[in-house]
N, C-alpha and C positions, 0 to 999 in steps of 0.2 A: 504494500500500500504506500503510496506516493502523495504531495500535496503538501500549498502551502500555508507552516500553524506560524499563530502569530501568538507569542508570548508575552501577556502584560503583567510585571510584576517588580513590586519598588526594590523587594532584595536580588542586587545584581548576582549576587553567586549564587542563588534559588533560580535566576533567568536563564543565566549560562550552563547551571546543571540541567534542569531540563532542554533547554535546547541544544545540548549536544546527546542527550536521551533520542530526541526526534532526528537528529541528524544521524544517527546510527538504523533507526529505524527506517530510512529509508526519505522519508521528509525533506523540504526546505524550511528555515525557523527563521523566525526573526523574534527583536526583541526591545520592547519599551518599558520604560520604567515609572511613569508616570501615566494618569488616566487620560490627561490630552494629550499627550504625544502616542500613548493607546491608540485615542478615536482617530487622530488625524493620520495615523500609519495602517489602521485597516481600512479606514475609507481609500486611501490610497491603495496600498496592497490587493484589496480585496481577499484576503483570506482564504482557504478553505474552513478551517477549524481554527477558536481563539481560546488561549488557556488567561484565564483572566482572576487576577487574585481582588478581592472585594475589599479591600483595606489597601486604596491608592493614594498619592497625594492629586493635590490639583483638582482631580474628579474620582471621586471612587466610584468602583466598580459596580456598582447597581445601575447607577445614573450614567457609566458608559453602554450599558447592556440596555439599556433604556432607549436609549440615540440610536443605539446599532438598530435594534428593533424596528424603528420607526422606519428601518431603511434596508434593513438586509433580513436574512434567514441565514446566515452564517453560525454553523453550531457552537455553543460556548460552552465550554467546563470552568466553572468557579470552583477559587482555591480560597481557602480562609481559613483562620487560626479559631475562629468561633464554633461552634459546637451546638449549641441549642437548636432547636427543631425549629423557631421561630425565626432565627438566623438563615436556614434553608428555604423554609416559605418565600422572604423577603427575594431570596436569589432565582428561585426557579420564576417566584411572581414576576420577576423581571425580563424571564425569558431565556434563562439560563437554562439548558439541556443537562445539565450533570453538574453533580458539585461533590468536590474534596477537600477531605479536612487536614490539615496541617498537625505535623509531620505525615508526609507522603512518603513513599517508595517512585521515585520518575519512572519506573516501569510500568505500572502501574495504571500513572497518568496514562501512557502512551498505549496503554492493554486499553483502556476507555475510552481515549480518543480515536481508537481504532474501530471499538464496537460502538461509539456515536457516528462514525461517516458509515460505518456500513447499515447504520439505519438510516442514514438520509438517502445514499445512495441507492440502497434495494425499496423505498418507498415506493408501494404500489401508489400510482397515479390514477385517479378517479372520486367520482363523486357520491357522495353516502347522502341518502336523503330518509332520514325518520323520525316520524312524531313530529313533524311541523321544523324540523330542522336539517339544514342543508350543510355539508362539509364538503368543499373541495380542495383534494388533496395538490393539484399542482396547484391554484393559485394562494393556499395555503388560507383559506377566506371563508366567514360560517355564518350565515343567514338564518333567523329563526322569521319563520310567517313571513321570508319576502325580507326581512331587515336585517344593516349587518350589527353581526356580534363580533366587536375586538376581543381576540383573543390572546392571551400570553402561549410564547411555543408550550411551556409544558400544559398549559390549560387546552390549547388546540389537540397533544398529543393524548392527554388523557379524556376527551371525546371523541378523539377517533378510535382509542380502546374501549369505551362503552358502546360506540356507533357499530362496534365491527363483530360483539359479541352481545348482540341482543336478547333478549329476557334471560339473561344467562347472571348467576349468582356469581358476584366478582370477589373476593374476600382483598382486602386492604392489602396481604402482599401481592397477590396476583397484579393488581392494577399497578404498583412501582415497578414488580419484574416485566411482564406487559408491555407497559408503557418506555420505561426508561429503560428497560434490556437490564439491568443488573441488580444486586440486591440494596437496595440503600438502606443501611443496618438505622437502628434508629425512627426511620421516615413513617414507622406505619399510624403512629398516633398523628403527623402530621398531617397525612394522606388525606382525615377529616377535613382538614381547613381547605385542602385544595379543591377537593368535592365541594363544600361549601360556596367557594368562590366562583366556582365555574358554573351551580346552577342560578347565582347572583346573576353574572354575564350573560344567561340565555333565560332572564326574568321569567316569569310564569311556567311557561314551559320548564324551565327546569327544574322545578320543584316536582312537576310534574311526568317528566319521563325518567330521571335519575334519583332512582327511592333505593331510601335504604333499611337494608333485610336484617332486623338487628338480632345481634349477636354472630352476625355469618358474614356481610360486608354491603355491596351495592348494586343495584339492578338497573338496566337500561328496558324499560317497559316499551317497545319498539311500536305496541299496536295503538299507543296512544297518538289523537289526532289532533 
């Protein structure tokens, strides 16, 4: 696997260790150390993959993952010395695709980075239409009743796991391994909040088609109209 990561992260010897990780693995890297000189080198660059640590100067890392959003689908792994489950909401709500916790193994990194482009890259293209709501996979865009719903990437990723396995009983890990391809140790008491948010963003209806089975996890009710 081939392609160009773009490393933002203020400690230069954490920048250089992993990007000489990616440069053995086959990769082109680059590397910023700061949150604007981040945004203005992937707008440039254009990325394939950004390894983005959440505790920047200038701009931290939410509020780059934020910008980026606005403008790209470029896959991010957030790096961060915090820990908390509410600390992770914050990141993925931004649109972060995967997040790691400080101290890492750079293998690691690059094991993940590996298995987040071969989910963008094997993403089946097409359109899932259920219960009054619309997901299209190439234009990456979700209409509920005809109107759009912004969505954050993991908010998008985890209704296309509900869209894709209809009236099917999802339990909290399934929907992180599912959704994000790996185990995020930790994530499953969080996995509520992101459920939460995401039938917030497809108002009415989502209260309505994403119910949840308690004590067992969450249901995509598909024949709802």
């Amino acid at each position: 696997m081939s392609g160009l990561v773009l490393i933002v992260e203020d400690n230069e010897r954490i920048a250089n260790w992993v990007k000489v990780y990616f440069e053995r693995a086959g990769f082109t890297a680059a590397a910023a150390h700061d949150g604007v000189s981040g945004l203005a080198l992937a707008r440039r660059l254009l990325p394939d993959l950004m390894i983005l640590d959440l505790n920047l100067p200038r701009l931290d890392g939410v509020e780059v993952c934020r910008a980026l959003r606005r403008e790209s689908d470029v896959p991010i792994i957030m790096l961060t010395a915090r820990e908390t489950p509410a600390e992770r909401i914050i990141g993925l709500d931004s649109g972060a695709d995967d997040y790691i916790i400080k101290p890492f193994d750079p293998e690691e990194v690059v094991a993940r980075a590996k298995a987040v482009l071969r989910r963008v890259n094997d993403r089946v293209q097409q359109v899932l239409t259920r219960g009054g709501i619309t997901l299209d996979e190439t234009t990456r865009s979700v209409t509920v009743n005809g109107e759009p719903a912004p969505l954050t990437s993991a908010q998008f990723a985890l209704l296309s796991t509900f869209m894709r396995h209809p009236n099917q009983v999802l339990t909290r890990y399934q929907l992180i391994t599912v959704t994000f391809g790996y185990d995020f140790d930790g994530f499953e008491r969080a996995i509520d909040s992101q459920v939460a948010r995401l039938r917030k963003k497809l108002g009415e209806v989502g209260g309505q088609v994403i119910q949840t089975v308690y004590g067992a996890g969450y249901k995509f009710v598909a024949e709802h109209k």
